[in-house]
MARKELO-528777 format. One record per residue: x, z, y of N, C-alpha, C in turn; residue number from 1. Coordinates in Angstrom, 3 decimals. Each point is the difference from the previous one (the first is absolute). Example, Ala and Ser with C-alpha at 12.3 -4.5 7.8 and 13.67 -1.06 7.14 Angstrom:
! residues 2
+----------+----------+----------+----------+----------+----------+----------+----------+----------+-----+
!     n_c1 !     n_c3 !     n_c2 !    ca_c1 !    ca_c3 !    ca_c2 !     c_c1 !     c_c3 !     c_c2 ! pos !
+----------+----------+----------+----------+----------+----------+----------+----------+----------+-----+
!   13.190 !    7.800 !   -5.690 !   -0.890 !    0.000 !    1.190 !    0.900 !    0.000 !    1.200 !   1 !
!   -0.350 !   -0.720 !    1.050 !    0.820 !    0.060 !    1.190 !   -0.770 !    0.730 !    1.090 !   2 !
+----------+----------+----------+----------+----------+----------+----------+----------+----------+-----+
This chain:
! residues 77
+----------+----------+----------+----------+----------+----------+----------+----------+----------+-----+
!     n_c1 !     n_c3 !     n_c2 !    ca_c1 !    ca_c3 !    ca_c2 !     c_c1 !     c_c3 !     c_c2 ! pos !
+----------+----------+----------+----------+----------+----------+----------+----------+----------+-----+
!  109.891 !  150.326 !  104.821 !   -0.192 !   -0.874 !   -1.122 !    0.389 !    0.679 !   -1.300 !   1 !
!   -0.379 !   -0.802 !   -1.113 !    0.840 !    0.442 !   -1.283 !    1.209 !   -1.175 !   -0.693 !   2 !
!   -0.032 !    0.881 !   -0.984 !    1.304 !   -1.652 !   -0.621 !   -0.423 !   -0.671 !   -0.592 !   3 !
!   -0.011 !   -0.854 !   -0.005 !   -0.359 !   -1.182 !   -0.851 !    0.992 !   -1.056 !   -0.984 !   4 !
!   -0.723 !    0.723 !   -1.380 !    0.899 !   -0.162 !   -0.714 !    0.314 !   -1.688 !   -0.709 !   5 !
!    0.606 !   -0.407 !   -0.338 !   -0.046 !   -1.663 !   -0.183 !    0.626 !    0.183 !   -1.713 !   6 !
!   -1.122 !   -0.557 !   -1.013 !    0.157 !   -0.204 !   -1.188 !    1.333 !   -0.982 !   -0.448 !   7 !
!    1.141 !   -0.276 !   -1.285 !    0.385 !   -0.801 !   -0.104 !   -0.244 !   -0.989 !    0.077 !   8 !
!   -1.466 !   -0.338 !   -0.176 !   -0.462 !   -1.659 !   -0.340 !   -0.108 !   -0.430 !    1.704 !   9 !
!   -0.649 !    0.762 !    1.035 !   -0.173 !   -0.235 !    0.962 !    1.666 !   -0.292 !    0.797 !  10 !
!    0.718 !    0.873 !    0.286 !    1.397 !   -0.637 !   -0.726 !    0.649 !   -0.814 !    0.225 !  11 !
!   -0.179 !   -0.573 !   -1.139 !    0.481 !   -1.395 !   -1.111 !   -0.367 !   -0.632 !    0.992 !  12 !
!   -1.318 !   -0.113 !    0.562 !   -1.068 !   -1.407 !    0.128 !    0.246 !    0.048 !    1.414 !  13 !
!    0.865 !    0.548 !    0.794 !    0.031 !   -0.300 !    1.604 !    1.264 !   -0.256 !    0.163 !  14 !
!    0.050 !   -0.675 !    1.242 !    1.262 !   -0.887 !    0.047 !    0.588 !    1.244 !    1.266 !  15 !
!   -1.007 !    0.714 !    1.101 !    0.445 !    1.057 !    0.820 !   -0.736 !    0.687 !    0.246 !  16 !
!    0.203 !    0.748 !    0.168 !   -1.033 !    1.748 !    0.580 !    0.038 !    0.084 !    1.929 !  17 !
!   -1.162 !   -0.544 !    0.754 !    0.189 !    0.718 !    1.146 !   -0.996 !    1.064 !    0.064 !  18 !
!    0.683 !    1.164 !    1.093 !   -1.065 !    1.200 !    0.030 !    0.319 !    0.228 !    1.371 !  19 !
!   -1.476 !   -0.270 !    0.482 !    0.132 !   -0.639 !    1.422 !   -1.297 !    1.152 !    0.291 !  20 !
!   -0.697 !    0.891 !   -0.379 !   -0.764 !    1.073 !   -0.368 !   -0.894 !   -0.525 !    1.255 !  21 !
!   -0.124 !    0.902 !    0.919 !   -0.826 !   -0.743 !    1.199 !    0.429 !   -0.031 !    1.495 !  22 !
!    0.326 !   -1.191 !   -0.387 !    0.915 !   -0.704 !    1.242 !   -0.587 !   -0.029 !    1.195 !  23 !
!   -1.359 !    0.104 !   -0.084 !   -0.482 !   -0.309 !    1.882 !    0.268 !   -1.400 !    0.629 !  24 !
!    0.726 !    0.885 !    0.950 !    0.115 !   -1.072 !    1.099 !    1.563 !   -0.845 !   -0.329 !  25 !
!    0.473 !    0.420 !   -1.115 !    1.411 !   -0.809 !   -0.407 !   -0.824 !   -0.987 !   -1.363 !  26 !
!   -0.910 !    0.314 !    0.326 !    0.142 !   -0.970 !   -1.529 !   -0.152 !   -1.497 !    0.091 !  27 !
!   -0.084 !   -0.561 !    1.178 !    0.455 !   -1.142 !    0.540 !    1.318 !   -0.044 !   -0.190 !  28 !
!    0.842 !    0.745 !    0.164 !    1.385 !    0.124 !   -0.726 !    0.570 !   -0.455 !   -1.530 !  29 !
!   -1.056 !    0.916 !   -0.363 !    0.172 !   -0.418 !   -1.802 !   -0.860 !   -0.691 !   -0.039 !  30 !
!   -0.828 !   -0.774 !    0.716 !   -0.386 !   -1.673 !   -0.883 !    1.354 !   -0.639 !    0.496 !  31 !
!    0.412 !   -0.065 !    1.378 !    1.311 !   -0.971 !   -0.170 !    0.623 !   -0.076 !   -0.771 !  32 !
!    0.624 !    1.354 !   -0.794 !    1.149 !    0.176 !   -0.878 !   -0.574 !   -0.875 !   -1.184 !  33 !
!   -1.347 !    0.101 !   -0.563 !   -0.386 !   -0.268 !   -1.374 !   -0.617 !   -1.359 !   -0.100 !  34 !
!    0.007 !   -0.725 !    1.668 !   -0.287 !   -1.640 !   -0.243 !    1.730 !   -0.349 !    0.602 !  35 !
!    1.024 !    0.838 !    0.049 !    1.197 !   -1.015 !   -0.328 !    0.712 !   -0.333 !    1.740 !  36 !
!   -1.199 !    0.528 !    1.082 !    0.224 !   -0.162 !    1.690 !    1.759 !    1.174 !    0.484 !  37 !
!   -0.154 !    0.895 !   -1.213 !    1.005 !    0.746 !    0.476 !    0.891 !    0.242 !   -0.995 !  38 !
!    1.089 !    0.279 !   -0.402 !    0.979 !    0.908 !   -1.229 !   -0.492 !    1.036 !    0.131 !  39 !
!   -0.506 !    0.354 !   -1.321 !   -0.673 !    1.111 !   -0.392 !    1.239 !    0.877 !   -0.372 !  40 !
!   -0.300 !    1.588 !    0.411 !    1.492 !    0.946 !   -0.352 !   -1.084 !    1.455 !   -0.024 !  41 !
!    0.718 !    1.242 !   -0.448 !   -1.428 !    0.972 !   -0.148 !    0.875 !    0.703 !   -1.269 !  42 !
!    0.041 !    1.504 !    0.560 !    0.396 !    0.955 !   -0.858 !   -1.225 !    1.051 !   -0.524 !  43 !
!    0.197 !    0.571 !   -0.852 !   -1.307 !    0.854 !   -0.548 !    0.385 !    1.509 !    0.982 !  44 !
!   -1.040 !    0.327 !    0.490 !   -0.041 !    1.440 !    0.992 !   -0.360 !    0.939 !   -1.487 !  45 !
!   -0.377 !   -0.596 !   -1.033 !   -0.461 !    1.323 !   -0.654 !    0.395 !   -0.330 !   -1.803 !  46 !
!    0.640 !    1.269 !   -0.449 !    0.364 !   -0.567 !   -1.678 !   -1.102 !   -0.493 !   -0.589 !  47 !
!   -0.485 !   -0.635 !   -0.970 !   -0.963 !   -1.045 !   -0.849 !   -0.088 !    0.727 !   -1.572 !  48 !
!   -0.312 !    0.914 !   -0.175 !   -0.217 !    0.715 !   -1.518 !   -0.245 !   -1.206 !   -0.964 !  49 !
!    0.601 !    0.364 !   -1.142 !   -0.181 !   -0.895 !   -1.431 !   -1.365 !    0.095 !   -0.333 !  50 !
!   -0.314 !    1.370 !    0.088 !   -1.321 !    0.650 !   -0.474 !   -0.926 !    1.066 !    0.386 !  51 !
!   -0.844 !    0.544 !   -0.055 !   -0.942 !    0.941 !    0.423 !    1.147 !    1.539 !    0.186 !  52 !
!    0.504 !   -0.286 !   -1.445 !    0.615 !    0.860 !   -0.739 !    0.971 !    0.784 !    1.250 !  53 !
!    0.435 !   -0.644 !    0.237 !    1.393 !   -0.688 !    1.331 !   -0.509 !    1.027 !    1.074 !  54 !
!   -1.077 !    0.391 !    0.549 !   -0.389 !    0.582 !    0.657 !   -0.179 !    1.343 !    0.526 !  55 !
!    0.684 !    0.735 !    0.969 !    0.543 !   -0.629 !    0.943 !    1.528 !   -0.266 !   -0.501 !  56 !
!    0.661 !   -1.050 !    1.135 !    0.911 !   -0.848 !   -0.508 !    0.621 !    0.262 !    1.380 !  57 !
!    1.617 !    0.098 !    0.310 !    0.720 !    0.297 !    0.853 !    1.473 !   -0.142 !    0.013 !  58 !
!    0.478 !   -1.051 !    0.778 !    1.710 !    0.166 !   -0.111 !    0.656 !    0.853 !   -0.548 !  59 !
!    0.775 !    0.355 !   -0.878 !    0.984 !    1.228 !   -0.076 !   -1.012 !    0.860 !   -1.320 !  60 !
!   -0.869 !   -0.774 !   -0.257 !   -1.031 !    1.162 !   -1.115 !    1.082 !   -0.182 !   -1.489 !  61 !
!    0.252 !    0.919 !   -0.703 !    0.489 !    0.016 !   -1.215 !   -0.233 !   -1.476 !   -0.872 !  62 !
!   -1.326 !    0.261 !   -0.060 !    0.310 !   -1.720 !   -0.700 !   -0.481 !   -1.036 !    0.741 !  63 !
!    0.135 !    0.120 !    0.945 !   -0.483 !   -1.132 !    0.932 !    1.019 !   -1.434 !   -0.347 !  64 !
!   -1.498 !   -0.955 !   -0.741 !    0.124 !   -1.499 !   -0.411 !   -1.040 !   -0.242 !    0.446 !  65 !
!   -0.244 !   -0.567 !    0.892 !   -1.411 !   -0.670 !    0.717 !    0.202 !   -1.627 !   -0.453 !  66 !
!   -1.360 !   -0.085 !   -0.152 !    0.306 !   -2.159 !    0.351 !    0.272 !   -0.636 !    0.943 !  67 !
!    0.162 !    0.637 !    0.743 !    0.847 !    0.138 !    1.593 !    0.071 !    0.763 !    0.565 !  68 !
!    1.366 !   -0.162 !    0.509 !    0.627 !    1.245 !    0.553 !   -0.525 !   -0.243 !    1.719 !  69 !
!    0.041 !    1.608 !    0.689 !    0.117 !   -0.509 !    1.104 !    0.870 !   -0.582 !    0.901 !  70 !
!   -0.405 !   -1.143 !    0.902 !    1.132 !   -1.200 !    0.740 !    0.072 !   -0.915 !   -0.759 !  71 !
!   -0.805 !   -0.154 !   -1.646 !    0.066 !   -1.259 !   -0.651 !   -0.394 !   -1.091 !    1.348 !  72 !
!    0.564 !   -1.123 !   -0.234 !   -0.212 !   -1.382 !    0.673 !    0.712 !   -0.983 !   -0.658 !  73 !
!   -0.868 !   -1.330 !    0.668 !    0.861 !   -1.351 !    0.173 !   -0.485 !   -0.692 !    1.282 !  74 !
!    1.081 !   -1.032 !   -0.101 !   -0.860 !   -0.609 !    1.227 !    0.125 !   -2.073 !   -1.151 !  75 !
!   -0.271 !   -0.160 !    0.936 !   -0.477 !   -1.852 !   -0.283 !    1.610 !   -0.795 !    0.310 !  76 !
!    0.644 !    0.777 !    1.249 !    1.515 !   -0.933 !    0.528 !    0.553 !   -0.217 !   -1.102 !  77 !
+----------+----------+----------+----------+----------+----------+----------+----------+----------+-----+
């Protein structure tokens, strides 16, 4: 894949970000989580660049500020 970068306004205007990329045969999984059947919980496997710019982007990089870090999460509990 590539990164996909998310504008401020886009942002602003969401209440959560899932990146559920292609789930297969779990993604009966993540409809439970996202109609409310399960507590949703979920860490990021990969850092989230601010920008193009950002690229490549890696734990431990000199200026590494991502818009998420990697292991960002929440859960719903």
């Amino acid at each position: 894949g590539r990164p996909l970068i998310l504008d401020p306004a886009q942002r602003d205007a969401a209440d959560a970000l899932v990146a559920s990329w292609l789930p297969g045969s779990e993604g009966a999984g993540v409809a439970d989580d996202l109609f409310g059947l399960r507590p949703f919980t979920g860490k990021l496997p990969v850092t989230w660049p601010r920008s193009l710019a950002q690229e490549p982007i890696n734990k431990g990089d000199a200026n590494y500020d991502p818009l998420y870090p990697f292991g960002y999460g929440l859960t719903t509990k």
